[in-house]
N, CA, C and O atoms as CSV, one atom per row, in Angstrom:
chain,resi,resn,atom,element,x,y,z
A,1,UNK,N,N,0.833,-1.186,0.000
A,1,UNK,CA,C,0.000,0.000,0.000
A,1,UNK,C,C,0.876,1.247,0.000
A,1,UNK,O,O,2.075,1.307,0.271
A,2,UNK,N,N,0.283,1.956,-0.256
A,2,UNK,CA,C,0.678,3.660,-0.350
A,2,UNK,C,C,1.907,4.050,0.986
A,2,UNK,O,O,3.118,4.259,1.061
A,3,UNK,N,N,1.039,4.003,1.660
A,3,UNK,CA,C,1.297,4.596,3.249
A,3,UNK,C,C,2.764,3.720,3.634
A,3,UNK,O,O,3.604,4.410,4.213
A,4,UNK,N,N,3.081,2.521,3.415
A,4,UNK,CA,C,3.396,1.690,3.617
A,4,UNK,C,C,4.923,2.107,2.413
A,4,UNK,O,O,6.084,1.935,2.784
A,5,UNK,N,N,4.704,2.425,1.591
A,5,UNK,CA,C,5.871,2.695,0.523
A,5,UNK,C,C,6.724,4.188,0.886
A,5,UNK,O,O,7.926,4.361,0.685
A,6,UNK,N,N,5.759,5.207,1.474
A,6,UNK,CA,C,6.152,6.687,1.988
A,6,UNK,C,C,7.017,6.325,3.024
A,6,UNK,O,O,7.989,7.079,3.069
A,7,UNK,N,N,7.019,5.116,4.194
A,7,UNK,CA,C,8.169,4.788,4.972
A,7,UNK,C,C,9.384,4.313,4.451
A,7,UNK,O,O,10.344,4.218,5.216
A,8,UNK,N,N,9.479,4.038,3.416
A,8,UNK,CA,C,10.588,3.472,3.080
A,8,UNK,C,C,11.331,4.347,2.601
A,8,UNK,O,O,10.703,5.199,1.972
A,9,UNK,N,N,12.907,4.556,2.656
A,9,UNK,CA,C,13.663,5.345,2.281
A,9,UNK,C,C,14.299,5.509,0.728
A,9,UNK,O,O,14.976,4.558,0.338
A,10,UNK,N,N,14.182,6.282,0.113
A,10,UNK,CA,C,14.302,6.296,-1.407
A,10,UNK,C,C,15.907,6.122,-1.510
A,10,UNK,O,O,16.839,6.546,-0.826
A,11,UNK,N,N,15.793,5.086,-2.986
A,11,UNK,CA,C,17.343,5.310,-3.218
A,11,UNK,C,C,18.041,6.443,-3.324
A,11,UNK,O,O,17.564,7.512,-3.705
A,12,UNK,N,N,19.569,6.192,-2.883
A,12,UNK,CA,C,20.113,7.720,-3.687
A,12,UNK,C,C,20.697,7.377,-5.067
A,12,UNK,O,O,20.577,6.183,-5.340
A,13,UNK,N,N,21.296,8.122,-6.001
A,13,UNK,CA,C,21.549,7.510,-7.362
A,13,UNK,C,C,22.570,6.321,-7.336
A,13,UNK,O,O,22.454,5.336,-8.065
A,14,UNK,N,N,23.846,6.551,-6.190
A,14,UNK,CA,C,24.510,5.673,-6.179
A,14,UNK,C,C,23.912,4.610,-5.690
A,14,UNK,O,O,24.424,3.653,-6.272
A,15,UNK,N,N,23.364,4.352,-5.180
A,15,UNK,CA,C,22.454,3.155,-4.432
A,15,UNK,C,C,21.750,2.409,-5.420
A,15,UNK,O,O,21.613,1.186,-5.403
A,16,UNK,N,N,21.190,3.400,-6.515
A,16,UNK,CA,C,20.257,2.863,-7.920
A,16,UNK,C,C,21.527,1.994,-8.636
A,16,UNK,O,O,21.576,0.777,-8.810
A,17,UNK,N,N,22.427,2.904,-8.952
A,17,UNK,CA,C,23.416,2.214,-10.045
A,17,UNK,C,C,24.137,1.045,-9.191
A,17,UNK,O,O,24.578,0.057,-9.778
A,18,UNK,N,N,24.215,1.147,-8.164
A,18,UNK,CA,C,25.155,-0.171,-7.487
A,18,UNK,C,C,23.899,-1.579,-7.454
A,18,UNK,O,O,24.095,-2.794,-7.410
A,19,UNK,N,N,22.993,-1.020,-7.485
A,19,UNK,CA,C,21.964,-2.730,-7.006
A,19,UNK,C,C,21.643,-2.324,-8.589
A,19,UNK,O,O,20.721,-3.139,-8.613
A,20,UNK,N,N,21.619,-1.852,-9.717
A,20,UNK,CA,C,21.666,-1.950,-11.213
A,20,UNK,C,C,22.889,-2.830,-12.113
A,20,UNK,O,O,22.890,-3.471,-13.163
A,21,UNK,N,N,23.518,-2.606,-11.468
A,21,UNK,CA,C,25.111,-3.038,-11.793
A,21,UNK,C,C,24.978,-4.792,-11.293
A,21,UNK,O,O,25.293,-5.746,-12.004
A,22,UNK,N,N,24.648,-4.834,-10.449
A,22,UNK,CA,C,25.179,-6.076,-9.562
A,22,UNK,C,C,23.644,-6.912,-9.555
A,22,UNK,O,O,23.540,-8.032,-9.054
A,23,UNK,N,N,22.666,-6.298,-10.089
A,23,UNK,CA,C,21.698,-7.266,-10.967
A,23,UNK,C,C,22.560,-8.032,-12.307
A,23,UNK,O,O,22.559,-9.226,-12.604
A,24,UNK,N,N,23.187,-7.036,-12.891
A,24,UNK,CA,C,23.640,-7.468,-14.165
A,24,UNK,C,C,24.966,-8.181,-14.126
A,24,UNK,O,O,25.501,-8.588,-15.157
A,25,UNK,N,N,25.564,-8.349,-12.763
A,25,UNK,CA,C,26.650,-9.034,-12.451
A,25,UNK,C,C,26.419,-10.342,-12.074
A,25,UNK,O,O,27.101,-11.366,-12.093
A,26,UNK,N,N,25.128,-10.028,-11.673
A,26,UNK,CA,C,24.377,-11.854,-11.075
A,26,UNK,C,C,24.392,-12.677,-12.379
A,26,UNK,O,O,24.839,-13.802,-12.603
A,27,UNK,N,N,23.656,-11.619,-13.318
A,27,UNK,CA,C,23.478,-12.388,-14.442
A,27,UNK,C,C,24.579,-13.541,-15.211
A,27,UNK,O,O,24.360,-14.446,-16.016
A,28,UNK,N,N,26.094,-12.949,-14.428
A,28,UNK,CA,C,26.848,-13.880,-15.210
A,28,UNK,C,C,28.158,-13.923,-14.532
A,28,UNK,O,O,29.284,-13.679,-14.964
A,29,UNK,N,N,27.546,-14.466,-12.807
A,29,UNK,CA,C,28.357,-14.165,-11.590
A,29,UNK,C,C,29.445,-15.300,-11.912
A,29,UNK,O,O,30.374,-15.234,-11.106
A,30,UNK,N,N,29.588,-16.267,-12.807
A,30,UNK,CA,C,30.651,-17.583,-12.889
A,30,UNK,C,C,31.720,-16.883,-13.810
A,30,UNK,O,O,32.698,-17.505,-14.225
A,31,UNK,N,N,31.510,-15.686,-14.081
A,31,UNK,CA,C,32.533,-15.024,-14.864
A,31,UNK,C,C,32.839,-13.655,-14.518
A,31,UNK,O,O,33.231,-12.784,-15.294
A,32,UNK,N,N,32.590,-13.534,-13.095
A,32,UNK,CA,C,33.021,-12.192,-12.883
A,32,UNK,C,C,33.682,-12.423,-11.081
A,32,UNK,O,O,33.312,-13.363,-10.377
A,33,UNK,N,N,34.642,-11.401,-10.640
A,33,UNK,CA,C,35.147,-11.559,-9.524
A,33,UNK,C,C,34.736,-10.499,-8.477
A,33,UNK,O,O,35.286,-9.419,-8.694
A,34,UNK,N,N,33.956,-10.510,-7.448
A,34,UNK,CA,C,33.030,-9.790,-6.962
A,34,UNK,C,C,33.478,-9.400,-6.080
A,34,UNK,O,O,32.720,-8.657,-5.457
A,35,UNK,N,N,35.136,-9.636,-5.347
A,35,UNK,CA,C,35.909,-9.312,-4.469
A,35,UNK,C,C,37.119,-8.152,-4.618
A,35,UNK,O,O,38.042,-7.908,-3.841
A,36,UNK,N,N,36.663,-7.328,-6.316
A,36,UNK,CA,C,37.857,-6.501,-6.200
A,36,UNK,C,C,36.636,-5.234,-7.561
A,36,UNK,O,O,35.474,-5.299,-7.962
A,37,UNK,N,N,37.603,-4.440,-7.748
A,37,UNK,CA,C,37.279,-3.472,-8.854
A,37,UNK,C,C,35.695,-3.048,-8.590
A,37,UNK,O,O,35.361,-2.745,-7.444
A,38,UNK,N,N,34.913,-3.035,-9.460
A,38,UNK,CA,C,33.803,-2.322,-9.593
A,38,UNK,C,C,32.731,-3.125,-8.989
A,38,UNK,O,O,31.896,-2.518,-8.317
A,39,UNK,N,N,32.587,-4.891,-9.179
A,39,UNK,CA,C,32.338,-5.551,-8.479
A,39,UNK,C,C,32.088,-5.011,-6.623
A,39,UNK,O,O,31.156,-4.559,-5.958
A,40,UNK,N,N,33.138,-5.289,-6.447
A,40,UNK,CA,C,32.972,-5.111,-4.665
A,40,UNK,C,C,32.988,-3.581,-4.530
A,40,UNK,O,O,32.839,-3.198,-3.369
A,41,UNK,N,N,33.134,-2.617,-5.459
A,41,UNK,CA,C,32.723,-1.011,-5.206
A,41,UNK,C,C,31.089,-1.608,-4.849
A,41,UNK,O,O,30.704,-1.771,-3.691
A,42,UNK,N,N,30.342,-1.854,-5.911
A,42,UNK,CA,C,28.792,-1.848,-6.472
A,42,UNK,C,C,28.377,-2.799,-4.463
A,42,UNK,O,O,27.760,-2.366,-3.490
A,43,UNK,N,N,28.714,-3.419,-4.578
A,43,UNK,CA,C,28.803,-4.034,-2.987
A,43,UNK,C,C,28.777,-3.487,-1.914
A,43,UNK,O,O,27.930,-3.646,-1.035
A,44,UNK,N,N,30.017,-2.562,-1.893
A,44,UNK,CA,C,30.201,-1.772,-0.775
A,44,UNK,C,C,29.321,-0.859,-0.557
A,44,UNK,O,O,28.907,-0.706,0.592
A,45,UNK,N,N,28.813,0.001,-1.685
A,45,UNK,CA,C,27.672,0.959,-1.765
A,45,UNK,C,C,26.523,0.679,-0.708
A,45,UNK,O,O,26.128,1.453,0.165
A,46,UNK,N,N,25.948,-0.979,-1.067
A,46,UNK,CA,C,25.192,-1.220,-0.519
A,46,UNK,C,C,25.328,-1.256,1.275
A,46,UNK,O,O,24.740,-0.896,2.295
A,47,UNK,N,N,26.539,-1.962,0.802
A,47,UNK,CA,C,27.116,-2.420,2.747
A,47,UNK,C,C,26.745,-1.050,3.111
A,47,UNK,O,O,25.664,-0.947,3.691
A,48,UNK,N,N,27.231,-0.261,2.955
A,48,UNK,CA,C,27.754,1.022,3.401
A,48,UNK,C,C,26.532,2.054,3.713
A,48,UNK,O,O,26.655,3.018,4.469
A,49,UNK,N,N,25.214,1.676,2.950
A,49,UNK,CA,C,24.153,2.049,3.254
A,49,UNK,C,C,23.832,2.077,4.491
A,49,UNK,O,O,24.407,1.412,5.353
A,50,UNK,N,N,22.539,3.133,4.770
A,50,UNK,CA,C,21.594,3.219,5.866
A,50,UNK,C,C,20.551,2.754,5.488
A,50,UNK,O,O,19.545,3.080,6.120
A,51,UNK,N,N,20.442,2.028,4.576
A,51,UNK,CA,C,18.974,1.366,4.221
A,51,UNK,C,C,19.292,-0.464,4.234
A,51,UNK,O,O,19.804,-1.264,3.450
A,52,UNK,N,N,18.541,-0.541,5.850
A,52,UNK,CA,C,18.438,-2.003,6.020
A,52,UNK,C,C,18.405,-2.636,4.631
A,52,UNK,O,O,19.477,-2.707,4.030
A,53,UNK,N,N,17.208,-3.140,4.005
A,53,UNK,CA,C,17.568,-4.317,3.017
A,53,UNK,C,C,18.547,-4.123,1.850
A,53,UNK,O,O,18.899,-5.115,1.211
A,54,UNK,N,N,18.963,-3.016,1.565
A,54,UNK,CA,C,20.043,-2.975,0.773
A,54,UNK,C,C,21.799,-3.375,1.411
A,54,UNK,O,O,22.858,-3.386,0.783
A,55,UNK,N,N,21.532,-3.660,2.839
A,55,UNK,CA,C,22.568,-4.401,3.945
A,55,UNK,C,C,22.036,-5.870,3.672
A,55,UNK,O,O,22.533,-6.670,2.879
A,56,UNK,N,N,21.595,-5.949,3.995
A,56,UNK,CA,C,20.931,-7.334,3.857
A,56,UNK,C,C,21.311,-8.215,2.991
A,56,UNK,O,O,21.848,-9.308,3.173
A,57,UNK,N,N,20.764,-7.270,1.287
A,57,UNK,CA,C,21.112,-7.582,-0.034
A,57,UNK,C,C,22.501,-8.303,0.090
A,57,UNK,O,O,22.970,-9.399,-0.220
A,58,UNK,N,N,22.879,-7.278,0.628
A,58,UNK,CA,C,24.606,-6.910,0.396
A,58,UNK,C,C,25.226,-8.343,1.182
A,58,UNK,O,O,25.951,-9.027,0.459
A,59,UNK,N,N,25.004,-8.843,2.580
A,59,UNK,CA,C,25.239,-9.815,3.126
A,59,UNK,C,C,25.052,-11.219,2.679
A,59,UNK,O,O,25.802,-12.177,2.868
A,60,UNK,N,N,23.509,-11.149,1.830
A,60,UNK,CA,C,23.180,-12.614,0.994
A,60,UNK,C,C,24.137,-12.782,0.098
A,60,UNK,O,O,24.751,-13.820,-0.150
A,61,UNK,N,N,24.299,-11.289,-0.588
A,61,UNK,CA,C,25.292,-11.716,-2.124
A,61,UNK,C,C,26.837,-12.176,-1.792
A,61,UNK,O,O,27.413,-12.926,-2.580
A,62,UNK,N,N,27.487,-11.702,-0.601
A,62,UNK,CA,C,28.291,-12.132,0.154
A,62,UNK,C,C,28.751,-13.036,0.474
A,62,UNK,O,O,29.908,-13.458,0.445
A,63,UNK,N,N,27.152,-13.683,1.068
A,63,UNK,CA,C,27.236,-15.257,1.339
A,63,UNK,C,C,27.150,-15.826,0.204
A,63,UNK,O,O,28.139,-16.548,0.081
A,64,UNK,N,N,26.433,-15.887,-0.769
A,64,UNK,CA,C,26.084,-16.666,-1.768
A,64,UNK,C,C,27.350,-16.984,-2.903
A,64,UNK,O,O,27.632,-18.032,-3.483
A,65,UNK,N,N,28.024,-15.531,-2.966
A,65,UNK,CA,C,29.529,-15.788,-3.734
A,65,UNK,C,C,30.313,-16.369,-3.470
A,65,UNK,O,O,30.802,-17.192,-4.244
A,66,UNK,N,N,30.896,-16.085,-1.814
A,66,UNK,CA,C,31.766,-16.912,-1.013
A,66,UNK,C,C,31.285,-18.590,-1.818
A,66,UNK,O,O,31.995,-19.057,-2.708
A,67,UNK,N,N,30.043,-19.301,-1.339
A,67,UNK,CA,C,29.929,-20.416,-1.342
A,67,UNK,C,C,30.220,-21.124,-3.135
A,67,UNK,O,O,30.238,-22.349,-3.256
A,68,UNK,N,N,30.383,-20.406,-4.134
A,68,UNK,CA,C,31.312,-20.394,-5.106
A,68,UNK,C,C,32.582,-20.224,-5.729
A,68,UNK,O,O,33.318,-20.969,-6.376
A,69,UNK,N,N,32.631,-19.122,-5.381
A,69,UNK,CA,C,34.035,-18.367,-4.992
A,69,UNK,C,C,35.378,-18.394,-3.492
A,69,UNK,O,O,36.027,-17.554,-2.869
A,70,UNK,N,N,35.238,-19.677,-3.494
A,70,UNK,CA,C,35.894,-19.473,-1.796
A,70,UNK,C,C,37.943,-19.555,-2.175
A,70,UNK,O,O,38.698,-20.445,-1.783
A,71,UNK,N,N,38.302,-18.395,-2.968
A,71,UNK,CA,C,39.858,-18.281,-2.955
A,71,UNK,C,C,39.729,-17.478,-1.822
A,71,UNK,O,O,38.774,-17.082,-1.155
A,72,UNK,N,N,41.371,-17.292,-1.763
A,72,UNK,CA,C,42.005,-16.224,-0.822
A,72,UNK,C,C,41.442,-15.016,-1.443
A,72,UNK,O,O,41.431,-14.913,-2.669
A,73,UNK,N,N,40.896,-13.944,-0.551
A,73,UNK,CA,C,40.589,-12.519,-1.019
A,73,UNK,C,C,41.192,-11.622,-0.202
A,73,UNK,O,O,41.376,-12.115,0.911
A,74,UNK,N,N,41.570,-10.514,-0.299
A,74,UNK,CA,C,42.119,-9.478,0.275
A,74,UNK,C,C,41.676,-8.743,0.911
A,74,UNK,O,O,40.529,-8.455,0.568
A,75,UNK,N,N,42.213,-7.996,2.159
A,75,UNK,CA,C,41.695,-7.313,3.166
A,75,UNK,C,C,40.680,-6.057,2.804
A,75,UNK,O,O,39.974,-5.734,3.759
A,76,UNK,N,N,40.504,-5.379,1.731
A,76,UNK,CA,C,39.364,-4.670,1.213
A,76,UNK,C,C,38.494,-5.478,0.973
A,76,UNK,O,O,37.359,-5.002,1.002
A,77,UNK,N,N,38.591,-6.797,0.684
A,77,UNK,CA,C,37.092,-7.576,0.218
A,77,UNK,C,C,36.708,-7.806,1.406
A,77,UNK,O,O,35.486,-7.717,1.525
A,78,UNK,N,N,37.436,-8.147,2.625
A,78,UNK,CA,C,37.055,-8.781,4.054
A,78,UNK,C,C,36.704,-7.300,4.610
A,78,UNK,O,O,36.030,-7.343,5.639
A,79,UNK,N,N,36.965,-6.216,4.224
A,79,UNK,CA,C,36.185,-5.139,5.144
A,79,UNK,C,C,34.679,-4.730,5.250
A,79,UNK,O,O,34.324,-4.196,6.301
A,80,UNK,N,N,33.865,-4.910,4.367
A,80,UNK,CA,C,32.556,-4.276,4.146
A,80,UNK,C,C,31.956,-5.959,4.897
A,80,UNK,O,O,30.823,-5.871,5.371
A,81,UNK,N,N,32.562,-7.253,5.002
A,81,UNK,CA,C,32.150,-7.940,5.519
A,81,UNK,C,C,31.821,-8.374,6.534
A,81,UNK,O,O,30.902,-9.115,6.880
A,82,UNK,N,N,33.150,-7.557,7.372
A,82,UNK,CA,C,33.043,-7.788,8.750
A,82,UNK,C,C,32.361,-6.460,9.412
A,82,UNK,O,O,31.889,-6.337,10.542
A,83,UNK,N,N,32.453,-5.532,8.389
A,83,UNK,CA,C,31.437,-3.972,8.382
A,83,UNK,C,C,30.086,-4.720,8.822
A,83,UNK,O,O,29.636,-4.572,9.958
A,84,UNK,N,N,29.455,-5.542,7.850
A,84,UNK,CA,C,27.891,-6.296,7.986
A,84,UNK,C,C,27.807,-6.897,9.426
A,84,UNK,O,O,26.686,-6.801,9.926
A,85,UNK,N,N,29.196,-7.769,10.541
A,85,UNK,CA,C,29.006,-8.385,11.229
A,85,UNK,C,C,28.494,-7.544,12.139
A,85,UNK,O,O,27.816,-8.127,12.985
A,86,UNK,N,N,28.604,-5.953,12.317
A,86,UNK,CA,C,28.103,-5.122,13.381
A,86,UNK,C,C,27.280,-4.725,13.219
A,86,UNK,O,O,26.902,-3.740,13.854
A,87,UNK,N,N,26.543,-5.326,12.229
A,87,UNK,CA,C,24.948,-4.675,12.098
A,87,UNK,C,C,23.895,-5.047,13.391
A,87,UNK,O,O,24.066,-6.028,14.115
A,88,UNK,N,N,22.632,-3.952,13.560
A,88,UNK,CA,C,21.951,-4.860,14.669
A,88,UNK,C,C,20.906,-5.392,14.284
A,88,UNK,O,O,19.795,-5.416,14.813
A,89,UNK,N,N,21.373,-5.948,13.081
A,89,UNK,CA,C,19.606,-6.746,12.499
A,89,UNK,C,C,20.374,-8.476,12.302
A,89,UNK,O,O,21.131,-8.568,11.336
A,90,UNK,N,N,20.306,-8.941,12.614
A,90,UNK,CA,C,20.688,-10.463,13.025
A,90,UNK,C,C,20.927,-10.823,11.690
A,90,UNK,O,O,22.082,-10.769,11.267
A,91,UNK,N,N,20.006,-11.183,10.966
A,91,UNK,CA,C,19.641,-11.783,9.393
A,91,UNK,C,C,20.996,-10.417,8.597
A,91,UNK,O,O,21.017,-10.757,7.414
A,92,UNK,N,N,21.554,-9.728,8.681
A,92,UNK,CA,C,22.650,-9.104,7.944
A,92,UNK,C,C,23.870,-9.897,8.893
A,92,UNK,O,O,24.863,-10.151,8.211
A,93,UNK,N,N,23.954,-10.239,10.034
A,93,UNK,CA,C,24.855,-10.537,10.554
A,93,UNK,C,C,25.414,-12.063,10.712
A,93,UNK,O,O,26.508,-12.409,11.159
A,94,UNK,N,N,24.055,-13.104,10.080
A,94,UNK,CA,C,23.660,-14.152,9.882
A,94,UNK,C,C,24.682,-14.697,8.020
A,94,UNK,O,O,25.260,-15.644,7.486
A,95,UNK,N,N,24.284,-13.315,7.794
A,95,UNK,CA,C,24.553,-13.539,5.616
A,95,UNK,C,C,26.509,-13.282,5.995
A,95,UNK,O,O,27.405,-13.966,5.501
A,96,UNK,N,N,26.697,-12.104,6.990
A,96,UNK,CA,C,28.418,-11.785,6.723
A,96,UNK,C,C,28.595,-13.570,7.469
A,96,UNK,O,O,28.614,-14.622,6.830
A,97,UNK,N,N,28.682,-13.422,8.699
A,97,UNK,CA,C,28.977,-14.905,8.760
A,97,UNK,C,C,29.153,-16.190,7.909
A,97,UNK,O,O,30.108,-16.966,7.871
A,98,UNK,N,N,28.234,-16.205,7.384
A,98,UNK,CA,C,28.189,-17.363,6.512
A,98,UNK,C,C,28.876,-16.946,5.466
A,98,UNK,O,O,29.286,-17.875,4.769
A,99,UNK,N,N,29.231,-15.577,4.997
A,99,UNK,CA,C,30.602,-15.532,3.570
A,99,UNK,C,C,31.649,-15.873,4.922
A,99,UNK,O,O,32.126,-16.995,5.091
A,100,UNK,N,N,31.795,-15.236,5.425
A,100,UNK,CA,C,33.176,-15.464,6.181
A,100,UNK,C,C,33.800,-17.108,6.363
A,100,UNK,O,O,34.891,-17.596,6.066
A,101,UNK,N,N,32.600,-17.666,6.971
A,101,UNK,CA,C,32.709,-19.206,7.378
A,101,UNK,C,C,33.152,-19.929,5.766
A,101,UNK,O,O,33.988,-20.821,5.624
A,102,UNK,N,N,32.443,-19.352,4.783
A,102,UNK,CA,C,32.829,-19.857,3.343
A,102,UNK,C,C,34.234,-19.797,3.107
A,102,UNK,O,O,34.827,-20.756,2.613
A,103,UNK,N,N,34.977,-18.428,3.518
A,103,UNK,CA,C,36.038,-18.119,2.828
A,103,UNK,C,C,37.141,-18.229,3.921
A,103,UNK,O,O,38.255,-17.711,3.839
A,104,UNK,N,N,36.638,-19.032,5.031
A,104,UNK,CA,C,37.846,-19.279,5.842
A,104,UNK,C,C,38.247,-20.879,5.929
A,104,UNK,O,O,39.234,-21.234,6.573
């Protein structure tokens, strides 16, 4: 409903183009590396947000890559991750965990 959409916080542009980007990165995630360059920018955006489910987002895709992707990654890829572990919504802190547990 209406009322119900006015609570929610509007994207900002970077917020549009990073969950735009990383739709189109899903699309053909077995060929792309989501732990460095524009990849984990489009990521961080989200982490880095004040808008719960775009944290959230950010923690599933996290987890979900790790459990494909489990090389060694570098201390910028491990930051926005362990950024998610201090969230206070459980289910974001639930998704960094489980990349972490993947990639350790």
């Amino acid at each position: 409903d209406s009322a119900h959409r006015e609570d929610e916080p509007l994207l900002g542009d970077k917020e549009r183009q990073a969950v735009n980007m990383l739709v189109e990165l899903f699309e053909r995630r077995s060929t792309v590396s989501f732990y460095e360059g524009e990849p984990l920018k489009a990521l961080s955006t989200l982490v880095y947000s004040d808008i719960y489910h775009l944290q959230l987002s950010a923690a599933t895709a996290f987890s979900e890559i790790s459990e494909i992707d489990t090389r060694p990654v570098s201390r910028e890829a491990l930051e926005p991750i362990l950024y998610l572990l201090q969230s206070p919504h459980i289910d974001v802190q639930h998704g960094a965990s489980a990349a972490l547990g993947n990639l350790a």
